[in-house]
C-alpha positions as CSV (number, residue, x, y, z in Angstrom):
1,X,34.8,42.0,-19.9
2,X,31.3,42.3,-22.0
3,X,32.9,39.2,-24.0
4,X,34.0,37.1,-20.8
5,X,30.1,37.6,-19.1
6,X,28.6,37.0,-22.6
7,X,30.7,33.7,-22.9
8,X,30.0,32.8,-19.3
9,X,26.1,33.4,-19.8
10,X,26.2,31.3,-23.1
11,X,27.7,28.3,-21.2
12,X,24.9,28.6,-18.1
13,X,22.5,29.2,-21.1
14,X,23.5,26.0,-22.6
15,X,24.0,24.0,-19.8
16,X,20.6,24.8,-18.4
17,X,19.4,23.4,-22.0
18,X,20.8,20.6,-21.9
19,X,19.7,19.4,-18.3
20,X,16.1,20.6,-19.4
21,X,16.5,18.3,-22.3
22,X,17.8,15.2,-20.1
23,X,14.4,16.0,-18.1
24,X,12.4,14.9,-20.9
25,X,14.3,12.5,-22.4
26,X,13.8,10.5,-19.3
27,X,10.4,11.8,-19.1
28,X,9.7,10.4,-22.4
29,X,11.4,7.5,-21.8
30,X,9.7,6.4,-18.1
31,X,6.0,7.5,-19.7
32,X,5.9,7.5,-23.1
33,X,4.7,10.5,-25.0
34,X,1.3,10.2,-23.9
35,X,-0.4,12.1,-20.7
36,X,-0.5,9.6,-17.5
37,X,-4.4,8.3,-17.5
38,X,-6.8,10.1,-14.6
39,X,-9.9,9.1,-13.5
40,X,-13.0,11.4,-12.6
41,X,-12.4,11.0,-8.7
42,X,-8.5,12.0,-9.3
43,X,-10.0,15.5,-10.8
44,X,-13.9,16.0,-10.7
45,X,-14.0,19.3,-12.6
46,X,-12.0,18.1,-15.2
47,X,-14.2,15.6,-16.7
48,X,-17.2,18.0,-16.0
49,X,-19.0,18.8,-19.3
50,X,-20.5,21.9,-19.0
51,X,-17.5,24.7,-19.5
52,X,-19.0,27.3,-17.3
53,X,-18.9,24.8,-14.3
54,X,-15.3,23.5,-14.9
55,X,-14.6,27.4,-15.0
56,X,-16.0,28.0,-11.8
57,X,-14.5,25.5,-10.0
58,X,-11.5,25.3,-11.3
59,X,-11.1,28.6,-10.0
60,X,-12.7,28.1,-6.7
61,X,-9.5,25.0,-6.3
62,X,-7.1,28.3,-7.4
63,X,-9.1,30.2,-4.3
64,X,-8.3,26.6,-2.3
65,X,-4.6,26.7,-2.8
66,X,-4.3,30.5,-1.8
67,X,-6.5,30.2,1.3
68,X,-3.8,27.0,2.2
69,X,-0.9,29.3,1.3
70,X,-2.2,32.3,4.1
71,X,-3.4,29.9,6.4
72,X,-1.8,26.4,6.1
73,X,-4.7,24.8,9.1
74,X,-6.5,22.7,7.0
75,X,-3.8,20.2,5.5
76,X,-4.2,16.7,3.8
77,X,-1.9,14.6,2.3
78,X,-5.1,13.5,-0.5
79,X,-7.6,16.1,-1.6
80,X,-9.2,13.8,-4.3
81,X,-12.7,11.2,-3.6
82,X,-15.0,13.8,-3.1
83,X,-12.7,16.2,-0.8
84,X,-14.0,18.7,-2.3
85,X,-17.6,19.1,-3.5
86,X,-18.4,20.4,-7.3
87,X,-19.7,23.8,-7.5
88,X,-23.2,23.5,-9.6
89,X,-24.1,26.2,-9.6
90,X,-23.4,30.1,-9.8
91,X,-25.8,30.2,-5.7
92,X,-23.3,28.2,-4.4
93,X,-22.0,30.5,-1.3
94,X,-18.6,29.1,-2.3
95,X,-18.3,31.5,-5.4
96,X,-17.6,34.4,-3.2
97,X,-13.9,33.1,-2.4
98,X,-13.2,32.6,-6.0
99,X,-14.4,36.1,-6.4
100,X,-12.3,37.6,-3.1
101,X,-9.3,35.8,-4.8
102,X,-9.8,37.7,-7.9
103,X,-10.3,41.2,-6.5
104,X,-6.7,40.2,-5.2
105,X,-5.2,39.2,-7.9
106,X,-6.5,42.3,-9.7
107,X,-5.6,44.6,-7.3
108,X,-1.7,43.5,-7.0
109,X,-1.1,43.1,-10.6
110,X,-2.6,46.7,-11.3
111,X,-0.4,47.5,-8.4
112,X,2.9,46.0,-10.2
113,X,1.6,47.5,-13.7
114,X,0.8,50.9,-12.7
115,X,1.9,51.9,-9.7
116,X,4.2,55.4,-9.5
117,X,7.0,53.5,-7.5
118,X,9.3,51.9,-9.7
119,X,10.9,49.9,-6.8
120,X,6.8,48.9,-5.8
121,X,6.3,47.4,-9.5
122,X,9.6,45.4,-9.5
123,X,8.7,44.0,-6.4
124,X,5.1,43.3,-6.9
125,X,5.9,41.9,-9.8
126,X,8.5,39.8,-8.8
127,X,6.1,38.6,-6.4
128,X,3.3,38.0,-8.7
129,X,5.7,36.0,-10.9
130,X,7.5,33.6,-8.3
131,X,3.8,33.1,-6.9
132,X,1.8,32.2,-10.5
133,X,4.5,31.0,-12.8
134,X,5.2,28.0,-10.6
135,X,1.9,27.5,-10.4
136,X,0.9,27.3,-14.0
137,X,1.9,23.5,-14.7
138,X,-1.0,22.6,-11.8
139,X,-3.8,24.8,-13.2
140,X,-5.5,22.7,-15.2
141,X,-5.3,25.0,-18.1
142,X,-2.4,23.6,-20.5
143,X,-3.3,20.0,-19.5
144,X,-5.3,17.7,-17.2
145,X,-3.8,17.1,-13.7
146,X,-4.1,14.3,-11.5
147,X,-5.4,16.0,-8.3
148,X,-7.7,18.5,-6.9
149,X,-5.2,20.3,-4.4
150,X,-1.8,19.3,-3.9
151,X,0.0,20.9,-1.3
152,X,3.5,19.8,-2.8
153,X,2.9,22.0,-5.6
154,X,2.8,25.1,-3.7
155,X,6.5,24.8,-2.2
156,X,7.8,27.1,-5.3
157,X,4.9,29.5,-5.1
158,X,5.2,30.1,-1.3
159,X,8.7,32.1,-2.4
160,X,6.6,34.5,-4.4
161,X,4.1,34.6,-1.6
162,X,6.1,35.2,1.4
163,X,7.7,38.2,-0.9
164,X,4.5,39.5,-1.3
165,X,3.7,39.1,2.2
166,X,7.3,40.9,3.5
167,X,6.6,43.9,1.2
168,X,2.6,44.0,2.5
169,X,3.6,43.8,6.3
170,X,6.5,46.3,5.9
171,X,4.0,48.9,3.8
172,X,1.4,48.2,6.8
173,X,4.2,49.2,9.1
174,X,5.6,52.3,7.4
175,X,1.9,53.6,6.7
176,X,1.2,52.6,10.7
177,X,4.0,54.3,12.2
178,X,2.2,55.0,15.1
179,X,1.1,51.5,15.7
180,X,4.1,50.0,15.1
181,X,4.3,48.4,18.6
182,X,1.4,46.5,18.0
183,X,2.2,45.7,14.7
184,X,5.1,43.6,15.8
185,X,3.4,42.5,18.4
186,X,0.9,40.6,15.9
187,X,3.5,39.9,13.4
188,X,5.0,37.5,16.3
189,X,2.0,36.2,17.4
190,X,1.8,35.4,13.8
191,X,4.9,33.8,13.2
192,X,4.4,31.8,16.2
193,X,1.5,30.3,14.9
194,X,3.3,29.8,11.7
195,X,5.8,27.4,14.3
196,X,3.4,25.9,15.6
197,X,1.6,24.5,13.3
198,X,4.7,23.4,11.1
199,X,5.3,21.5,14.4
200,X,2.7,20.1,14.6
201,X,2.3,18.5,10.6
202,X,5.5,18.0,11.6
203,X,4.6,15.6,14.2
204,X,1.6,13.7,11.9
205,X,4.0,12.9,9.3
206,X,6.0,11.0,11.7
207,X,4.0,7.9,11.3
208,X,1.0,6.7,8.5
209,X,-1.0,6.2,11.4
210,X,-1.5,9.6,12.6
211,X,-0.7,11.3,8.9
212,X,-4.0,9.0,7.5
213,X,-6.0,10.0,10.9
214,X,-5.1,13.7,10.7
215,X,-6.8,13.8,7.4
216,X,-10.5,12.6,9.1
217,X,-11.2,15.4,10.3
218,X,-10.3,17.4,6.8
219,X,-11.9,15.4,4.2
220,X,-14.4,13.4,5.9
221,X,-16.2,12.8,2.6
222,X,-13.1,11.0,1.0
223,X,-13.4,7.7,0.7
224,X,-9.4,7.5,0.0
225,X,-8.7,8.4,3.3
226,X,-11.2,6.2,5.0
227,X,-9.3,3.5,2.8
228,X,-5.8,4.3,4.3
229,X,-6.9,4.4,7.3
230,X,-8.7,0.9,7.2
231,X,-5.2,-0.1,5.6
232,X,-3.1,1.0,8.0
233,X,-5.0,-0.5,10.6
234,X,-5.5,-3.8,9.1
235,X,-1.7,-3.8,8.5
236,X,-1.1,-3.4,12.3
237,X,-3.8,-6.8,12.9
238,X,-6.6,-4.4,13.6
239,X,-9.2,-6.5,11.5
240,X,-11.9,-5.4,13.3
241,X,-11.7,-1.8,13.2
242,X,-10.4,-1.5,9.3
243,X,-13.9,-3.2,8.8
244,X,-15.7,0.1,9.8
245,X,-13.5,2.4,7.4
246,X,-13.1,0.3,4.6
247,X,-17.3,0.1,4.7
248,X,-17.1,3.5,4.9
249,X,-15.0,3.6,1.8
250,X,-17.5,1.8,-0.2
251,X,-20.1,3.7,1.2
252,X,-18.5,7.5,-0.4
253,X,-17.4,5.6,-3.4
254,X,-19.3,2.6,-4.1
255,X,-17.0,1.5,-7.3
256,X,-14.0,1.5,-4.8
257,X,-12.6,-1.6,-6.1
258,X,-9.6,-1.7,-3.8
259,X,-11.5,-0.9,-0.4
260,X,-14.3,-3.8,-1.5
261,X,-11.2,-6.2,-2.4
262,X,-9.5,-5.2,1.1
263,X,-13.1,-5.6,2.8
264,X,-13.5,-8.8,0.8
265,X,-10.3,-10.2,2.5
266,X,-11.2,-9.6,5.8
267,X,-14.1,-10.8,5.7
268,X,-12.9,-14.0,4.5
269,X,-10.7,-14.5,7.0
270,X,-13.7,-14.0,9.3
271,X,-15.8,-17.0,7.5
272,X,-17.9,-14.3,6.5
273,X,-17.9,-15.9,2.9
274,X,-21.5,-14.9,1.1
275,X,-20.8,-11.2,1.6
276,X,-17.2,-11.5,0.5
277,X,-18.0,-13.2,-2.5
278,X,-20.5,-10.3,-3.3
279,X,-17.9,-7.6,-2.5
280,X,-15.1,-9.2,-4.5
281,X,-17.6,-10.0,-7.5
282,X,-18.8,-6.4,-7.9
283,X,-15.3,-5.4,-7.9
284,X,-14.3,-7.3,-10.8
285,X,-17.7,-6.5,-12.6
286,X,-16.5,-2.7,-12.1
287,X,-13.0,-3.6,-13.3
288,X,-12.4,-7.0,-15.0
289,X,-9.1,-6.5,-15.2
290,X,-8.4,-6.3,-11.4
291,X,-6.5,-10.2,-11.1
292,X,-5.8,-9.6,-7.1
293,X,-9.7,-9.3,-6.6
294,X,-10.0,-12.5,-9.4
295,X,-8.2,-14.7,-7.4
296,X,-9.5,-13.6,-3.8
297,X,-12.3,-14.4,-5.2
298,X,-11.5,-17.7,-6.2
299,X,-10.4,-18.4,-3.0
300,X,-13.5,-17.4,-1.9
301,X,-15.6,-19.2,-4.2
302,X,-13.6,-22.7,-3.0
303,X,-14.4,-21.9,0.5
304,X,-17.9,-22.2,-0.7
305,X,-17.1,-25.2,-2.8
306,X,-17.8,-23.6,-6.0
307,X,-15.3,-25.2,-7.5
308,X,-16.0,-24.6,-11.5
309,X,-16.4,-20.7,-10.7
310,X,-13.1,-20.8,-8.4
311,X,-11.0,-22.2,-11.3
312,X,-12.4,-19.6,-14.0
313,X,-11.6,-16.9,-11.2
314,X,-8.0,-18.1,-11.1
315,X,-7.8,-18.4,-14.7
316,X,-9.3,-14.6,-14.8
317,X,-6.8,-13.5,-12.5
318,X,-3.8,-15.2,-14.8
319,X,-5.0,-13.9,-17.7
320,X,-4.7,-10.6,-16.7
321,X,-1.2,-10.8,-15.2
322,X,0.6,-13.4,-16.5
323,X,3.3,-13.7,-13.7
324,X,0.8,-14.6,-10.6
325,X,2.7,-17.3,-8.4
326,X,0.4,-16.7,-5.6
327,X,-2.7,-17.4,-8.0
328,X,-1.1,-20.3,-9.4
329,X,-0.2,-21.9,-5.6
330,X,-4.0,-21.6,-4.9
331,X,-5.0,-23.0,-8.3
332,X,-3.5,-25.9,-6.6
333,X,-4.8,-26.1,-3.8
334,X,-8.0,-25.9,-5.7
335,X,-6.6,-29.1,-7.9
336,X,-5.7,-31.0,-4.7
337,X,-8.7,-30.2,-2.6
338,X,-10.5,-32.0,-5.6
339,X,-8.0,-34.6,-6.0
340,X,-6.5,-33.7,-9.8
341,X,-3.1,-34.6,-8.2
342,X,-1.2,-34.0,-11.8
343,X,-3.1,-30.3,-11.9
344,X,-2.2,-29.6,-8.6
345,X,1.7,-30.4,-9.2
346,X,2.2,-28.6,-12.6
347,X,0.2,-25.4,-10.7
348,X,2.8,-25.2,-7.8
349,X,5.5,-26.4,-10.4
350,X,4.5,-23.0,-12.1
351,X,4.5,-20.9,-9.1
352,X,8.0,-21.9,-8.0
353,X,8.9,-21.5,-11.7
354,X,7.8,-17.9,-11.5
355,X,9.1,-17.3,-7.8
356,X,11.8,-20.0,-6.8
357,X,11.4,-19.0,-3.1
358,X,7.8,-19.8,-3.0
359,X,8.0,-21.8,-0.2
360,X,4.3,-23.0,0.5
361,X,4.4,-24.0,-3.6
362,X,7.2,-26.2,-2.6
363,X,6.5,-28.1,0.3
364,X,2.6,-28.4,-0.9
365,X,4.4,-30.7,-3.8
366,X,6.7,-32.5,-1.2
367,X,3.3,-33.3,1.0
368,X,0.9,-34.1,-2.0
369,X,3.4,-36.6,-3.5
370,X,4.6,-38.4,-0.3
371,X,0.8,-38.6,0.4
372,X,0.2,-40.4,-2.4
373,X,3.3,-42.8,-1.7
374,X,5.6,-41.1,-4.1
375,X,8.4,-40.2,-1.7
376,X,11.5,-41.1,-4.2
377,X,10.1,-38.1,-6.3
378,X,9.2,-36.2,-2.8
379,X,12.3,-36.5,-1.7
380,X,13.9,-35.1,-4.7
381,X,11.3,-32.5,-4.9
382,X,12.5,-31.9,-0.9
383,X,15.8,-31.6,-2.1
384,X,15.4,-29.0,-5.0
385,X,13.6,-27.0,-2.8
386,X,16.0,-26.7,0.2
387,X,18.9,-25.8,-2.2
388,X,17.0,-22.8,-2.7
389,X,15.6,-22.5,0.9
390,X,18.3,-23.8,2.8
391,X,17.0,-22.6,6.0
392,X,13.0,-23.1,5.8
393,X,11.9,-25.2,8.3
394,X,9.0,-26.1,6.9
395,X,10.2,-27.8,4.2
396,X,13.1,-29.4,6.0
397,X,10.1,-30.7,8.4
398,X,8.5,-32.4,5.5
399,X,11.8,-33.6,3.9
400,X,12.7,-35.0,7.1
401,X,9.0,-37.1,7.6
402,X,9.7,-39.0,3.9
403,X,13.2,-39.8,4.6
404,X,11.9,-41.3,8.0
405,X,9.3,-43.0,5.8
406,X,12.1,-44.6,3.4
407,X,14.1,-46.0,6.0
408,X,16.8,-43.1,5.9
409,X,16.5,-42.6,9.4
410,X,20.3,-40.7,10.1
411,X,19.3,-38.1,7.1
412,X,15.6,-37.6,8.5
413,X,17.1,-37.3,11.9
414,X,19.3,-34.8,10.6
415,X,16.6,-32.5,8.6
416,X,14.3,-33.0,11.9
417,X,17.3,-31.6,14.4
418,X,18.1,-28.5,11.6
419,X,14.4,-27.5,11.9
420,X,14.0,-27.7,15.8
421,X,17.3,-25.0,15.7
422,X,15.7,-22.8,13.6
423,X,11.9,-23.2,15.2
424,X,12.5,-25.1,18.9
425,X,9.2,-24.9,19.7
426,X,7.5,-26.8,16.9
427,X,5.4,-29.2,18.9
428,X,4.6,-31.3,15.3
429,X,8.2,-31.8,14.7
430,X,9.2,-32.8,17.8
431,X,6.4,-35.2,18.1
432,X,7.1,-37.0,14.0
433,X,11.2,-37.3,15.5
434,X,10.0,-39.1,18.4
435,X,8.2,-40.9,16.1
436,X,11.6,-41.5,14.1
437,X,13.2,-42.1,17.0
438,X,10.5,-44.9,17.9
439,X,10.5,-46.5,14.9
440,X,14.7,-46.4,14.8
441,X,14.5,-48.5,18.3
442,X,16.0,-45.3,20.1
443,X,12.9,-45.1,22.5
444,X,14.6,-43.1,25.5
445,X,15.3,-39.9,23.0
446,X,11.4,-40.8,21.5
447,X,10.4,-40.7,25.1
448,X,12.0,-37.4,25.2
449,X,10.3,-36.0,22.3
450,X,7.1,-37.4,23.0
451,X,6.9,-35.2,26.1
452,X,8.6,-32.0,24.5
453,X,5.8,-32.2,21.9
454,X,2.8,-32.4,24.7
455,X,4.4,-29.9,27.1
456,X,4.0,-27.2,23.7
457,X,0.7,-29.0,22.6
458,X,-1.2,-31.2,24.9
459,X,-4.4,-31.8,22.2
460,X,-1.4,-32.7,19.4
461,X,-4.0,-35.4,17.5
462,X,-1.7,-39.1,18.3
463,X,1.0,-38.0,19.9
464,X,-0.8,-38.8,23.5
465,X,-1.5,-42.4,22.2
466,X,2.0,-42.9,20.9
467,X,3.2,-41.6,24.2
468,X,1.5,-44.5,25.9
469,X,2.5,-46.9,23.6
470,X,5.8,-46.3,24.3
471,X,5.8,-45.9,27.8
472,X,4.1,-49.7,27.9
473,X,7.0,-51.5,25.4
474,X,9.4,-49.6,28.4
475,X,8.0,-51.0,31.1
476,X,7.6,-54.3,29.4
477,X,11.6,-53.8,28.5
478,X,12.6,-53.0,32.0
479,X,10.5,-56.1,33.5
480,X,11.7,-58.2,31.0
481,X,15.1,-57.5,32.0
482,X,17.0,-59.9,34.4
């Protein structure tokens, strides 16, 4: 028998070995066999200088962590940014929790080392182990961590601590036999608290919305949170009021290179160019290497027709990521605005290169060429693209104007129809077939589109006036005939 459990614990033994040595294989193999990089706002106290101060609050986070284990009330999904103040020094009022947490810690481990109940010290320290071991990789002590609280790295330690909590309660009800009523009167109130309020986190991790707002009211001084919640609201179309947080971003964290970039977009968008080129140049001054600020910033600068700076901003941005379609489509629109029509082309011929659905890249080169009275190489360009896109109306749209323009009117009439299934209330492309239609001598179905395309859009710049125009050659037909 002794042989049989030895061989069965050799096998679990080994077993549990080998997984453990998967782990880090793949470990190794995702991240190298370096430490992940962190930055001061990821962990304050870890880049602090002064040892007694990274002591002391280091140990006030510990002090953190157990207050969110007794009572879970004050929960964030991002503790970092200036969540929680340093500690400078030993006045701070906050040193007495650290302190508290000792005296604790002190008293249960005596407890489990010295008590006279054997049954007491395998319990306690049971406890004790299942709470701290689990802890130990987050402490800050073997290596740096990434955060200042985490509340996902308490899931293993709240086994130890809800055993150390059982064994309390039930020693508070032995000792308090004659308030034992009561006692389980509170334990219940307590447990329904417990309910409730895993309800209601419950409830604010339902949506990024009220998970980001929940954390206002937290960690009002982090400028992470501010952030998401500027996101999340600009991602729903609410512009306006992601301008207030993402300012308020910058404000707690004035190097906050994505909330400036973010902030830099929007106002863009609003024609609010001088500021946004401020924002988006300090964020690239704090980090060069930032290419999504580079080329928002390009766009920016060829708003303000500053051309030369726009095109070393795109360049910038390429440099440092070498697969940027989107930075290469507005390097040509850059090119084309300033009429380098052979820049403009190999630009969008790179960004469809890079990402063959890039559909603005695409029908950017079938416009700029038939433009320019190239529509044999438009229309092959057209072509190319739609075997790639086969349903973009867009391009179909402008395939179908240069095959009207080359006489191919069946093909173009084709192309026009495909687009008008896929998007029937495209005032343009019913007004250019009617146009088709009027050039092809079909005038009653270019009478018909003529007044599709003003019933969507009334101001549609010569659609009116081609209207007219053929409403007078009808007339003229009808009292020209017999």
């Amino acid at each position: 028998l002794g042989e049989i459990v030895q061989t069965g614990l050799l096998k679990r033994l080994g077993l549990i070995s080998l997984g453990g040595l998967l782990m880090l294989y793949a470990r190794w193999r995702i991240m190298g066999t370096g430490p992940p990089a962190f930055t001061e706002v990821d962990n304050p106290a870890s880049f602090e200088e002064n040892v007694f101060t990274r002591i002391v609050n280091y140990n006030y986070y510990y002090s953190l962590n157990a207050w969110l284990l007794l009572c879970p009330w004050w929960l964030c999904f991002d503790w970092s940014m200036g969540c929680v103040p340093l500690i400078k020094s030993a006045t701070d009022w906050r040193v007495v929790w650290l302190l508290l947490l000792w005296c604790v810690l002190i008293g249960l481990i005596s407890q489990a080392l010295c008590s006279p109940d054997i049954q007491r010290r395998r319990t306690l320290t049971l406890g004790l182990v299942l709470l701290v071991v689990p802890f130990l990789p987050a402490c800050n002590i073997f290596f740096r961590v990434g955060f200042v609280v985490a509340e996902r790295v308490l899931y293993l330690s709240s086994a130890g601590y809800c055993l150390l909590l059982a064994y309390s309660l039930g020693h508070c009800c032995y000792r308090w036999i004659k308030y034992k009523k009561l006692t389980c009167i509170m334990l219940l109130a307590l447990l329904c608290m417990y309910v409730v309020r895993c309800a209601l986190r419950s409830h604010q991790w339902r949506s990024e919305q009220s998970l980001f707002s929940s954390a206002l009211s937290v960690c009002p001084l982090n400028a992470k949170v501010h952030y998401n919640v500027g996101k999340n609201l600009a991602d729903r179309g609410n512009t306006s009021a992601a301008v207030k947080y993402y300012r308020e971003a910058v404000r707690l964290h004035p190097n906050y290179v994505h909330a400036m970039n973010n902030l830099g977009n929007i106002l863009k968008e609003k024609n609010e160019l001088i500021e946004a080129e401020q924002l988006l140049s300090k964020a690239v001054a704090v980090q060069p290497d930032f290419a999504a600020a580079w080329m928002n910033l390009g766009i920016v600068q060829n708003s303000l027709r500053k051309f030369e700076a726009a095109e070393q901003s795109y360049w910038n941005a390429i440099h440092y990521r070498k697969k940027y379609p989107d930075c290469y489509y507005n390097l040509g629109r850059l090119y084309a605005d300033q009429n380098r029509h052979v820049d403009a082309l190999n630009a969008w011929r790179n960004a469809t290169m890079l990402k063959p659905d890039h559909s603005l890249a695409w029908n950017n080169m079938v416009i700029l060429l038939d433009n320019t009275g190239n529509q044999d190489q438009a229309e092959l360009i057209g072509r190319e693209a739609l075997k790639l896109l086969p349903n973009d109306h867009t391009i179909m749209f402008s395939l179908a104007n240069v095959l009207g323009k080359l006489q191919k009117y069946k093909e173009s009439e084709s192309f026009f129809l495909h687009a008008l299934q896929i998007n029937p209330n495209a005032a343009s492309c019913h007004g250019n077939l009617a146009v088709l239609y009027h050039r092809w001598g079909k005038l009653e179905l270019a009478k018909k589109h003529y007044e599709l395309s003003l019933k969507l859009d009334p101001e549609a710049p010569g659609t009116r006036d081609n209207y007219n125009m053929l409403r007078r050659k009808l007339d003229q037909l009808k009292h020209s005939t017999p």
